[in-house]
C-alpha positions in Angstrom: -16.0 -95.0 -75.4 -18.8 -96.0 -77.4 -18.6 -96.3 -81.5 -20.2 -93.4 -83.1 -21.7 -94.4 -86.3 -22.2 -90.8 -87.8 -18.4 -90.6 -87.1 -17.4 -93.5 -88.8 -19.9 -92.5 -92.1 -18.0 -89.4 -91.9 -14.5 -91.5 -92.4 -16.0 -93.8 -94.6 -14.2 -94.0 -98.1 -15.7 -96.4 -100.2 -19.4 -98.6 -100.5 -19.1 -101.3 -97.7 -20.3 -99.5 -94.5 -22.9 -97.5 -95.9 -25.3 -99.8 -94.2 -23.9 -100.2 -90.9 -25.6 -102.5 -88.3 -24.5 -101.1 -85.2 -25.6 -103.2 -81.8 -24.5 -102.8 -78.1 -24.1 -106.2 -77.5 -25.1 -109.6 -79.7 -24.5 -113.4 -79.3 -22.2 -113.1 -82.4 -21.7 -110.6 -85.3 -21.6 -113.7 -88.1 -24.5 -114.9 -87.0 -26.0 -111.5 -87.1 -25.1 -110.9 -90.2 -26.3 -114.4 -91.3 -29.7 -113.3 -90.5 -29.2 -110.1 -92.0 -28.1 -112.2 -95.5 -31.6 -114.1 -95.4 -33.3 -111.1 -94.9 -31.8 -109.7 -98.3 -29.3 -107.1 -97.2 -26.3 -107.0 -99.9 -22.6 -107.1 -99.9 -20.9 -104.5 -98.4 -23.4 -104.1 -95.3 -21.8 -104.5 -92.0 -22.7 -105.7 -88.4 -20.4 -104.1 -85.8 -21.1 -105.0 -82.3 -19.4 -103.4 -78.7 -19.8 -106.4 -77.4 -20.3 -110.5 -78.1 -21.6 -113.0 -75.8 -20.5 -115.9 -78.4 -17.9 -114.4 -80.8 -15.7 -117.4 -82.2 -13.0 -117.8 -84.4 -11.4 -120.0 -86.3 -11.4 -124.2 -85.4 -14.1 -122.6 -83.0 -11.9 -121.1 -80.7 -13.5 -117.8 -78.4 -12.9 -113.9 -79.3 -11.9 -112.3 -76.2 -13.2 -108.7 -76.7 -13.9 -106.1 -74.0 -16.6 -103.6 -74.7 -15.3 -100.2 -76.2 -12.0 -101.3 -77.0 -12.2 -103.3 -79.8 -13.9 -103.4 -83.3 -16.2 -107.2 -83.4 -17.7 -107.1 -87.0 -19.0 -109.0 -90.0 -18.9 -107.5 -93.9 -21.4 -109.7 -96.3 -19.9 -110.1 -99.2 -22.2 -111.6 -102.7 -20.7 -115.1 -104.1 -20.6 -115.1 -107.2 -23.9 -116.0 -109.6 -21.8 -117.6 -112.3 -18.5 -119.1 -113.7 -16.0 -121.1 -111.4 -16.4 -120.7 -107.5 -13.4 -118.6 -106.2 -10.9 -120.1 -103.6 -12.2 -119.3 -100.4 -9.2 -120.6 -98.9 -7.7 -117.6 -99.9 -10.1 -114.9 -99.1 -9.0 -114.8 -95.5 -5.4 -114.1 -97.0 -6.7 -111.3 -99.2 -8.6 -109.5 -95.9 -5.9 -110.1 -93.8 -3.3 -108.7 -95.6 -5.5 -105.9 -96.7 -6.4 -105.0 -92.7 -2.0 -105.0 -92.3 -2.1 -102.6 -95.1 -4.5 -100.4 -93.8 -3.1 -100.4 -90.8 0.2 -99.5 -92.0 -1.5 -96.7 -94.0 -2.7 -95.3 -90.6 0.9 -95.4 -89.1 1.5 -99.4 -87.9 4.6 -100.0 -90.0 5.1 -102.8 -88.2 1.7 -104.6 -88.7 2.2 -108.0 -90.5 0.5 -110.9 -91.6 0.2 -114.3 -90.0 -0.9 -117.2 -92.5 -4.0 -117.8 -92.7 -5.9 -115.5 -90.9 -3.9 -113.4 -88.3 -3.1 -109.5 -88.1 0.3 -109.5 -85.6 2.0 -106.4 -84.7 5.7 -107.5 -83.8 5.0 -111.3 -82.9 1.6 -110.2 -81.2 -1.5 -110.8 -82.0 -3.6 -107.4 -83.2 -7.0 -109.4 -84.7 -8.5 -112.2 -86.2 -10.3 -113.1 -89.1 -13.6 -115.7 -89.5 -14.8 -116.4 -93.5 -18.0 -118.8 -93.6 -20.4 -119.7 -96.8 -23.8 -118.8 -96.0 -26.2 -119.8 -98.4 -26.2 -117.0 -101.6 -23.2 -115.0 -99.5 -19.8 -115.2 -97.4 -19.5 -114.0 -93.8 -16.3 -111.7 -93.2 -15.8 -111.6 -89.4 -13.1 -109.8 -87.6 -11.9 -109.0 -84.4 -9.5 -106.1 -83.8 -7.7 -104.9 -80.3 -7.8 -101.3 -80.8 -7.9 -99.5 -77.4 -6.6 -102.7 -74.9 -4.1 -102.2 -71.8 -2.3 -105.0 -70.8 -4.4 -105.3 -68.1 -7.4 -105.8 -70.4 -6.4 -108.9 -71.8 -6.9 -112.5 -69.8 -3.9 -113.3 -68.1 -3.2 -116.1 -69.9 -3.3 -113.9 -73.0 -0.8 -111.0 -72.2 2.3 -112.5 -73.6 0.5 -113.1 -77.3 -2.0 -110.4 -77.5 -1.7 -106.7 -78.5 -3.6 -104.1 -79.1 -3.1 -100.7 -81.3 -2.9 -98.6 -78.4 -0.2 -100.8 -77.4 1.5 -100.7 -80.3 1.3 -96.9 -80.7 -1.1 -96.4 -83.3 -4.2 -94.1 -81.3 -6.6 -93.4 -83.9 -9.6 -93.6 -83.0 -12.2 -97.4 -83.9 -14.2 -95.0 -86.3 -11.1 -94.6 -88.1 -9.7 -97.9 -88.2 -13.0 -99.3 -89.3 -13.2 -97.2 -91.9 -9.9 -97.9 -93.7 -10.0 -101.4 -93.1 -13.5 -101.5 -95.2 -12.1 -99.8 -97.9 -8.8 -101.8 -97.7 -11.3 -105.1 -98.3 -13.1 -103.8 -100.3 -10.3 -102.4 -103.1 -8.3 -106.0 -102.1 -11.4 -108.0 -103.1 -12.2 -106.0 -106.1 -8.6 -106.9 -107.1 -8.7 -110.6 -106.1 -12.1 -111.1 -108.2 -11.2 -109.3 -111.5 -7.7 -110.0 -111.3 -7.3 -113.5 -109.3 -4.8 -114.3 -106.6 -1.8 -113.4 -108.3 -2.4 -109.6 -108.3 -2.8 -110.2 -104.0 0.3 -112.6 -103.8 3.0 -109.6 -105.2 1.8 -107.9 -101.9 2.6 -110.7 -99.2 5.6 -110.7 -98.7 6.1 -107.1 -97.7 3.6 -108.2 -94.6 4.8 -111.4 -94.2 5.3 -112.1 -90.3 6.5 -116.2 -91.0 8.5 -115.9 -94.1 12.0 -117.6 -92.4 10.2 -118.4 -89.2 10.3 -121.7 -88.2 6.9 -123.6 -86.9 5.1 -126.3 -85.8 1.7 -126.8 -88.0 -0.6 -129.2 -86.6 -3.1 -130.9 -89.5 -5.5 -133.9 -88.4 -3.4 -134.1 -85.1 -0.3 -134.7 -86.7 2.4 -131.9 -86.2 5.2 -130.8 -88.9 8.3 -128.6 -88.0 10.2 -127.0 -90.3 11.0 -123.1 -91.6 8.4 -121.1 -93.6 9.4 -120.6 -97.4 6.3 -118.4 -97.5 2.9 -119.2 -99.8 2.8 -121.7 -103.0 1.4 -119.8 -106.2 -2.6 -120.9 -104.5 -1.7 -119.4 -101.2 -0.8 -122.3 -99.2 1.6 -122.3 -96.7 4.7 -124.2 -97.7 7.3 -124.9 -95.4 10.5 -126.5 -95.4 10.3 -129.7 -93.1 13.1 -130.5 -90.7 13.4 -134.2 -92.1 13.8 -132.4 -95.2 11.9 -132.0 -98.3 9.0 -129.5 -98.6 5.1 -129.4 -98.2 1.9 -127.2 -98.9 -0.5 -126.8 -96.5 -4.2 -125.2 -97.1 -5.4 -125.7 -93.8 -4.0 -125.9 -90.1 -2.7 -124.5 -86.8 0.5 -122.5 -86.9 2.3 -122.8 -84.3 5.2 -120.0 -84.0 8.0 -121.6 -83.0 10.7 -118.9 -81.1 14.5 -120.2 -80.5 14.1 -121.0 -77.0 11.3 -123.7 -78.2 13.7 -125.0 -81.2 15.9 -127.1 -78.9 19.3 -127.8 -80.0 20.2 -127.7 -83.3 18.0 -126.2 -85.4 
C-alpha cells in the first residue's frame, strides 16, 4: 500500500516531518536530501521514498527494500554553528537506540540495538542506519522492514532479515514513521544539551551484544572475543579471546552464534 502523507501528518508528534519529501521512487534518499540541504531546507525535513534504485548503507553495502513495505528515508539535521564538533561516531548510536525505543513504545518489546548502527528484533535484522556530513548539515538515513514476508526478502537474506510484520508488530508505516521522528528527535535534543552520557544510561536496556560473543573485522584484521558492551564515548569494547580488552569506534560486527564458536569457548 502506498504511504499516505496526510496520514502520517496526522500521527506526527513533534517538528521533524512537517516538511515531508515524499517520492515514488529515487536513486537514493541521502542523496535526495543532500540536494534538498543545498537548496536550504532545515533540520527536521525529511525525504521518504517507496522505492530506491541506489540506497546504500554502511561500508557501501546495498539496502534491499521492496516497494510498499518498507520505510527508505533521510532526516536533515543542522551541525552545529559553534563550540566543539559533536561525536558523530555516536549519533548513529543515539538514532538507533531511539528507533528500538520507539518501536518498543508501539509494542516490539523485543526490538534491540546492534552496535553501531543496527535495529534487530530477536537476532534479526529490522533496519539500518546511514549518518554522512554534508557540507553545513548531517544526513540521517534509515531503512526499516515494516510490512516484509519471508518471501520478500532475497534468499540469501531470509535467515538474518526481519520485518515488523514478522515480528508481530502491524501498525501501519505512517505510524512507525511518525514515532521514530519524534523518538530522534527528543534523543538528539538530549544528546546535544545533555551529551552522551544522558543516551548511554538507556543502552543497555536495548542492548542486543552485551555478553555475545563476536568477530569485529577492522582494516582486515578480525578480533574474537565477548562484548562487555560500550566504553564511556560509545565504543564497542570487547573482551578478546587472547585476553585483555579493546575499544573499537569503527568496524564490522560479526555475531558470532555457539555453533560458529568451535570448541571451547
Amino acid at each position: 500500500m502506498t504511504f499516505d502523507p496526510a496520514l502520517f501528518q496526522a500521527e506526527r508528534k513533534g517538528r521533524w516531518g512537517a516538511d515531508l519529501r515524499w517520492h515514488e521512487r529515487l536513486g537514493s534518499t541521502q542523496d535526495e536530501a543532500a540536494a534538498a540541504l543545498a537548496a536550504g531546507a532545515g533540520e527536521g525535513c525529511v525525504v521518504l521514498a517507496e522505492a530506491q534504485d541506489a540506497g546504500r548503507g554502511r561500508w557501501g553495502k546495498q539496502w534491499e527494500g521492496r516497494p510498499g513495505l518498507s520505510l527508505l528515508f533521510t532526516a536533515l539535521l543542522e551541525a552545529p554553528a559553534a563550540g566543539p564538533p559533536p561525536n558523530l561516531g555516536q549519533l548513529p548510536l543515539v538514532l538507533g537506540l531511539a528507533t528500538a525505543q520507539a518501536l518498543r513504545a508501539l509494542g516490539l518489546a523485543d526490538a534491540a540495538c546492534k552496535w553501531p548502527n543496527d535495529v534487530w528484533w530477536r537476532g534479526r535484522k529490522l533496519g539500518g542506519l546511514l549518518v554522512e556530513g554534508r557540507g553545513r548539515g548531517l544526513l540521517a538515513g534509515c531503512g526499516l522492514n515494516v510490512g516484509q514476508a519471508p518471501e520478500d526478502f532475497p534468499p540469501e537474506l531470509r535467515p538474518s532479515a526481519a520485518s515488523l510484520a514478522q515480528a508481530g508488530l502491524g501498525a501501519p508505516r505512517e505510524a512507525v514513521l511518525a514515532a521514530v521522528l519524534a523518538a530522534w528527535e527528543g534523543a538528539v535534543g538530549r544528546w546535544r544539551s545533555e551529551g552522551w552520557a544522558a543516551v548511554a544510561a538507556e543502552w543497555p536496556a536495548c542492548d542486543a551484544l552485551a555478553g555475545q560473543r563476536c568477530r569485529l573485522m577492522r582494516a582486515g584484521q578480525g578480533y574474537e572475543g565477548r562484548v562487555l558492551g560500550l566504553a564511556p564515548d560509545g565504543a564497542l569494547r570487547l573482551a578478546l579471546d587472547q585476553g585483555g580488552s579493546m575499544d573499537f569506534h569503527s568496524a564490522e560486527v560479526e555475531h558470532l552464534r555457539p555453533a560458529e564458536a568451535g570448541p571451547g569457548h
